[in-house]
ZABASE-960348 format. One record per atom (N, C-alpha, C): y, z, x. Coordinates in steps of 0.02 Angstrom, whole numbers, padded with zeros to 5 digits, always signed. Example, Ala and Ser with C-alpha at 12.3 -4.5 7.8 and 13.67 -1.06 7.14 Angstrom:
ZABASE-960348
-00284+00390+00660
-00225+00390+00615
-00165+00390+00660
-00112+00354+00642
-00053+00357+00684
+00002+00394+00645
END
This chain:
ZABASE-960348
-00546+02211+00999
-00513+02248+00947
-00438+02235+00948
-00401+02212+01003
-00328+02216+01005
-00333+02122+00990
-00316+02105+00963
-00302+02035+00945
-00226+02021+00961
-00190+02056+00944
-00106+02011+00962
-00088+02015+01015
-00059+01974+01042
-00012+01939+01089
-00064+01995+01176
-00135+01938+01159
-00182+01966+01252
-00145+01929+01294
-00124+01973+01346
-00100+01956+01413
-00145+01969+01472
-00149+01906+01517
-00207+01931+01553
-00144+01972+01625
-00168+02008+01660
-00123+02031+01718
-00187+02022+01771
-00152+02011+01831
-00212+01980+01890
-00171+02033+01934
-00230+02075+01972
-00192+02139+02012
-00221+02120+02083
-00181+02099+02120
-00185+02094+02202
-00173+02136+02236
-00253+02144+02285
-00246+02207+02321
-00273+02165+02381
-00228+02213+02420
-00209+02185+02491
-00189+02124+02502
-00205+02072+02516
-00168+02000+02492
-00230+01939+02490
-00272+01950+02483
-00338+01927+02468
-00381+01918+02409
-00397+01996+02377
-00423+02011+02334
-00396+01998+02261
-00396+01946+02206
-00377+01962+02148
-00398+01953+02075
-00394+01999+02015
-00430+01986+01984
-00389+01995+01917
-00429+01957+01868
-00382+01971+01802
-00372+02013+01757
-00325+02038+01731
-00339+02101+01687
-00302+02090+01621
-00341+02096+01565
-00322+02065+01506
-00260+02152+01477
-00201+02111+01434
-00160+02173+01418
-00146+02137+01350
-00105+02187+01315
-00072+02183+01248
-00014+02201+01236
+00031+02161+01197
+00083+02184+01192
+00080+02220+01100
+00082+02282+01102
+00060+02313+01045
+00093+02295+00976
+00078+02313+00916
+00126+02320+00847
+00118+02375+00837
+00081+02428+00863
+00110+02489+00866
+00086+02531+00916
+00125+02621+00903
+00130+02640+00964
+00065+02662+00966
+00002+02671+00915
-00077+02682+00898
-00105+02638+00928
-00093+02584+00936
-00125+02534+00960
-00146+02514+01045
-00051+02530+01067
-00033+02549+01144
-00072+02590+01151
-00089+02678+01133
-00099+02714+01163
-00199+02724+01181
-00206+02656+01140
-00303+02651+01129
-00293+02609+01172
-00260+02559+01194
-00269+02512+01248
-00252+02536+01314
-00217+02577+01318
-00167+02615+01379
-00250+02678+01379
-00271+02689+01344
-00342+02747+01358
-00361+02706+01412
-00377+02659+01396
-00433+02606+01427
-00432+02580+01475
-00382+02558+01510
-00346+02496+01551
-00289+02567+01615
-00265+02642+01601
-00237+02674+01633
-00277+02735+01687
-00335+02716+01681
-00403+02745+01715
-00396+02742+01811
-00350+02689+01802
-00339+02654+01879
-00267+02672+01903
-00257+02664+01945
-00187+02646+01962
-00137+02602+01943
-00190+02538+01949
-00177+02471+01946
-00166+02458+01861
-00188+02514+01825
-00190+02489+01743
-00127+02534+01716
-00118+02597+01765
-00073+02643+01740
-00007+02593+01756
-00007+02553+01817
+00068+02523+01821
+00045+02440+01754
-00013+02438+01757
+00015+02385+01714
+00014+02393+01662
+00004+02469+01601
+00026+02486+01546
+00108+02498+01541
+00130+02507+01611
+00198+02525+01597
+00242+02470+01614
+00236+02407+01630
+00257+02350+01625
+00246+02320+01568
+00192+02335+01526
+00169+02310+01448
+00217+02355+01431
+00241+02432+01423
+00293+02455+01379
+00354+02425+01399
+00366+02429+01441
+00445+02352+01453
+00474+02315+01442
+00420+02264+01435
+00420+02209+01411
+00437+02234+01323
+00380+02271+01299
+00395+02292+01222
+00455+02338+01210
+00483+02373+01251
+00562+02406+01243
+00603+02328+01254
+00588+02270+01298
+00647+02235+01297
+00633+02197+01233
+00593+02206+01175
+00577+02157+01128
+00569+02192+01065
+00572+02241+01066
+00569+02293+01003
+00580+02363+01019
+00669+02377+01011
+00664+02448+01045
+00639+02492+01026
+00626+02505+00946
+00584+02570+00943
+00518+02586+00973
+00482+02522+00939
+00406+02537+00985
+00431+02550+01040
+00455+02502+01088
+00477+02514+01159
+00462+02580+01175
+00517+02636+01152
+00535+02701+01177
+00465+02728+01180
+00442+02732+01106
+00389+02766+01088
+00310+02743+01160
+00308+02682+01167
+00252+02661+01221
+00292+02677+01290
+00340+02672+01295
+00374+02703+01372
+00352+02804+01380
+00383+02801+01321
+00346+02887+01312
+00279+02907+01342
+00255+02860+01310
+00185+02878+01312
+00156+02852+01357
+00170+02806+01412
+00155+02801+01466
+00166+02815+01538
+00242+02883+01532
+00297+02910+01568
+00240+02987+01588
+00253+02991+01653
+00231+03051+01678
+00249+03121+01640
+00239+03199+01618
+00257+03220+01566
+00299+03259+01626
+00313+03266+01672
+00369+03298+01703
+00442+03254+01702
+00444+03186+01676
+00478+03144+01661
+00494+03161+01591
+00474+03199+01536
+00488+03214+01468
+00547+03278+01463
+00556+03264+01400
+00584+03362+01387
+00562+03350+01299
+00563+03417+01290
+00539+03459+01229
+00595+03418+01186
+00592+03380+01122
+00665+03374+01113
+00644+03340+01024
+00661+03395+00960
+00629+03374+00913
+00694+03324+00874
+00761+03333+00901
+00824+03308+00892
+00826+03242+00904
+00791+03209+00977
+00804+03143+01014
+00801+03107+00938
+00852+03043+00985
+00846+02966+00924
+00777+02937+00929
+00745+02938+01008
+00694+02924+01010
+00620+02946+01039
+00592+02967+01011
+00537+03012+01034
+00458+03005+01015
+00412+03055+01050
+00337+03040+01027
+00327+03130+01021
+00303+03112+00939
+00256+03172+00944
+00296+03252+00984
+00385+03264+00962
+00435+03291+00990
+00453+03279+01054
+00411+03243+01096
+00432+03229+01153
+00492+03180+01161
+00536+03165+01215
+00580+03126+01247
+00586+03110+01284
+00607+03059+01330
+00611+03049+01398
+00678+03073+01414
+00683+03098+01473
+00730+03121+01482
+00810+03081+01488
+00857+03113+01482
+00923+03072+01463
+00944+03044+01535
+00933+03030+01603
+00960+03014+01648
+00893+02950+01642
+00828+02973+01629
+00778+02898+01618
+00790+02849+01570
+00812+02875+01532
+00827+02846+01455
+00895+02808+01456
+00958+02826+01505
+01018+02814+01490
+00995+02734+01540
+00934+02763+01601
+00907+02723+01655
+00911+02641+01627
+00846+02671+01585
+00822+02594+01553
+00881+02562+01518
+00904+02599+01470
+00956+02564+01413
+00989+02505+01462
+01026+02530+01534
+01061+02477+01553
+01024+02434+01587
+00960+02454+01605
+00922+02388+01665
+00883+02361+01612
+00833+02381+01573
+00804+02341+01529
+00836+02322+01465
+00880+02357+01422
+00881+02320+01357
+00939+02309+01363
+00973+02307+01398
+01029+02263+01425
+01028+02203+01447
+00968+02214+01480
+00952+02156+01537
+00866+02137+01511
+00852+02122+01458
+00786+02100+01461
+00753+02047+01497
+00797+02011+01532
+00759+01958+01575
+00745+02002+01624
+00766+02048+01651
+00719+02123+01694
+00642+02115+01681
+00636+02153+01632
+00567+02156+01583
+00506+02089+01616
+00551+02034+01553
+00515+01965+01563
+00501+01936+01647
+00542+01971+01697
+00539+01924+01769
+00461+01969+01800
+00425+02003+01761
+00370+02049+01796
+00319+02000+01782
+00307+01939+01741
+00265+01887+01692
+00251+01836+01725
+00198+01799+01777
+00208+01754+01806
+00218+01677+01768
+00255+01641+01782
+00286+01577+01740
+00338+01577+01722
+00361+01647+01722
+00444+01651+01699
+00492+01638+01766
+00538+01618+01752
+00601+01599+01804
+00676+01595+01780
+00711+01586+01816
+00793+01596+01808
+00802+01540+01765
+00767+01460+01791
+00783+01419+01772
+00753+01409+01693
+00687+01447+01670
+00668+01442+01618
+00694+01511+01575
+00757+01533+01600
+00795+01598+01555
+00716+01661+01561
+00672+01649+01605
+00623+01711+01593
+00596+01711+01526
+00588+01660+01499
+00550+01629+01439
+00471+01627+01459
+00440+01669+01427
+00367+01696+01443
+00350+01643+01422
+00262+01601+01450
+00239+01548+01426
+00187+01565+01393
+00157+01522+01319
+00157+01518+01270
+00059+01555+01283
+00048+01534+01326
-00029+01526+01357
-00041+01592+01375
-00093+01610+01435
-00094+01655+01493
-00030+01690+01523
-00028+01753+01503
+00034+01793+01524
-00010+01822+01581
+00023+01805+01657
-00007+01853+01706
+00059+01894+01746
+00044+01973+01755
+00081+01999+01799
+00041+02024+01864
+00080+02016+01925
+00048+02023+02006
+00048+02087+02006
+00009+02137+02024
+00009+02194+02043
-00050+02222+02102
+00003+02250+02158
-00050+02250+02209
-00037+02304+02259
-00089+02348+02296
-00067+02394+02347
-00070+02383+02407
-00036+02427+02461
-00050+02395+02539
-00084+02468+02571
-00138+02427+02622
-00188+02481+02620
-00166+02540+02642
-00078+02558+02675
-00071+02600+02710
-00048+02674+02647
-00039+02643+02585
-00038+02685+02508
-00078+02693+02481
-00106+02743+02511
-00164+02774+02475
-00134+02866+02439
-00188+02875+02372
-00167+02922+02351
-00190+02968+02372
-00097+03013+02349
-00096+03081+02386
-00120+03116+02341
-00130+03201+02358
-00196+03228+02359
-00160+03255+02268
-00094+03251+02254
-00087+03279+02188
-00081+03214+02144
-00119+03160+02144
-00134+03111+02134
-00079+03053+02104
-00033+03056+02148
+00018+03014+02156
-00010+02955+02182
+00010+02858+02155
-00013+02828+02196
+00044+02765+02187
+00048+02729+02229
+00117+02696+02229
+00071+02599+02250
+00106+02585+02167
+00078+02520+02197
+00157+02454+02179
+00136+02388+02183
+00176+02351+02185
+00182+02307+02139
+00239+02289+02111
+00240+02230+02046
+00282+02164+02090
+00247+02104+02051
+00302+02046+02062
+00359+02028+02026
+00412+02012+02048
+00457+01993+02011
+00473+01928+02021
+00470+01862+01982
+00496+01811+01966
+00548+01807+02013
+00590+01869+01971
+00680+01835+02008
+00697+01877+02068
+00644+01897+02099
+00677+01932+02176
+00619+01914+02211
+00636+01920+02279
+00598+01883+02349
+00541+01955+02361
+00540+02028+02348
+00497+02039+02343
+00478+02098+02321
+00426+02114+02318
+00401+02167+02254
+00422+02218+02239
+00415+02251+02176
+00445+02309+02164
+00387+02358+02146
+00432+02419+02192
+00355+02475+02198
+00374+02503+02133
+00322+02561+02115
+00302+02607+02044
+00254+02640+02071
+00254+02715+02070
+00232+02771+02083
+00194+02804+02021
+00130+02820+02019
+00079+02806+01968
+00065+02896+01964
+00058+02937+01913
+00036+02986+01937
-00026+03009+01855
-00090+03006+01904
-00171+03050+01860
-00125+03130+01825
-00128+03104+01769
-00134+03172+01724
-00202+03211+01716
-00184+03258+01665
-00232+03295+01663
-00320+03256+01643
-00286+03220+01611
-00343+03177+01559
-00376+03113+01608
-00383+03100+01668
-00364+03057+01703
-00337+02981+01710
-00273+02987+01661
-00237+02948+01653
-00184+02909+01725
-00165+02869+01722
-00110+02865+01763
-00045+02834+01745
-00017+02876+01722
+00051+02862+01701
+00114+02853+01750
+00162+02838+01720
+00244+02793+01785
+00250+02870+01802
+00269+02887+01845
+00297+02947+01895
+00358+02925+01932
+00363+02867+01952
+00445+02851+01992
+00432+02788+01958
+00492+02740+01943
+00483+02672+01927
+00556+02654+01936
+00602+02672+01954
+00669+02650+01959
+00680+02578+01985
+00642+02567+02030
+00645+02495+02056
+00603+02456+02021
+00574+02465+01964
+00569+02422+01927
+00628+02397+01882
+00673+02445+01875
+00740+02427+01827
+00787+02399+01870
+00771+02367+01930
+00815+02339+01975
+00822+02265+01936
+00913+02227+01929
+00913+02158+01927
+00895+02123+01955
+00851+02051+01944
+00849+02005+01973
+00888+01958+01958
+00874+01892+01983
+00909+01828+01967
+00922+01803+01927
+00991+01785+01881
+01015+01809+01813
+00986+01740+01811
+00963+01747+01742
+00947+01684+01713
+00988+01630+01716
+00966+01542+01726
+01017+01485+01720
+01036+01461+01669
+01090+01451+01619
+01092+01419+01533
+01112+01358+01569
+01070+01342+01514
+01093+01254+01499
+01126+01256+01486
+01180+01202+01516
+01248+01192+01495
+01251+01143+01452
+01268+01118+01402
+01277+01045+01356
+01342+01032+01358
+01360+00955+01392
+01424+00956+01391
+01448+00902+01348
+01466+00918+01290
+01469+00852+01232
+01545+00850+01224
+01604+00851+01255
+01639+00853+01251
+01674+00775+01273
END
């Protein structure tokens, strides 16, 4: 049913085990939130719906907000029918929100370095094919009993992974609960230089 832009994501657990997991980067936020039903059942799907909203905040900010919303833990929200950007009156809150503005849509090669094939040297230019992102837990993170669960992303441009803290809603969803170190910089992209001078 989701036809545009399938990304497969391959989630490594423990350092052995891995398998592929097909994602989407949405055209809208209806679309995210039927694929994010489906695929956020896990741990492993809750962090990789919220790397799919990332990527789509560093590439279209409105959707962006709206799929970050909606994949953001709701103790991470506030009531807010005013915000510039919101779901359904909700907001993310202004210290998360002010968060992203400078690590992701500032910095969208952030976003793009979670994509395996992307690199400094290729500006984090996603490839055209198979989009895969690494996501994986270590056996000593297991979830706690208010169903917090903390797993790991790859990043392209840093030596090594960045955790994200997953937390089961009511619905048994698993939405971002901590993700700050996902908005960490990596290795600024390399430009070609042309020297025609």
């Amino acid at each position: 049913v989701f036809e545009k832009s399938t990304y497969q994501l391959s989630f490594v657990m423990g350092i052995s085990e891995e398998q592929p997991f097909p994602i989407v980067l949405p055209s809208s936020v209806e679309e995210f939130q039927a694929w994010r039903n489906e695929v956020a059942v896990t741990p492993f799907g809750g962090a990789a719906a919220f790397v799919a909203a990332l990527i789509t905040l560093s590439e279209n900010e409105e959707l962006g907000w709206q799929c970050i919303i909606a994949q953001t833990d709701n103790a991470l929200l506030q009531k807010s029918a005013s915000a510039k950007h919101q779901l359904k009156g909700w907001s993310l809150r202004n210290i998360e929100a002010q968060r992203l503005k400078e690590r992701i849509i500032w910095k969208p090669h952030v976003a793009r370095s979670y994509v395996q094939g992307t690199s400094p040297e290729n500006q984090y230019t996603m490839p055209s094919g198979e989009k895969v992102v690494l996501v994986y837990t270590q056996d000593v993170d297991k979830e706690s009993d208010d169903g917090v669960q903390k797993v790991f992303v790859r990043s392209t441009g840093a030596d090594s992974a960045r955790p994200i803290k997953v937390k089961k809603n009511n619905r048994g969803l698993y939405k971002a609960h901590e993700w700050s170190s996902l908005g960490l910089d990596c290795r600024k992209p390399i430009e070609a230089v042309d020297d025609d001078l």
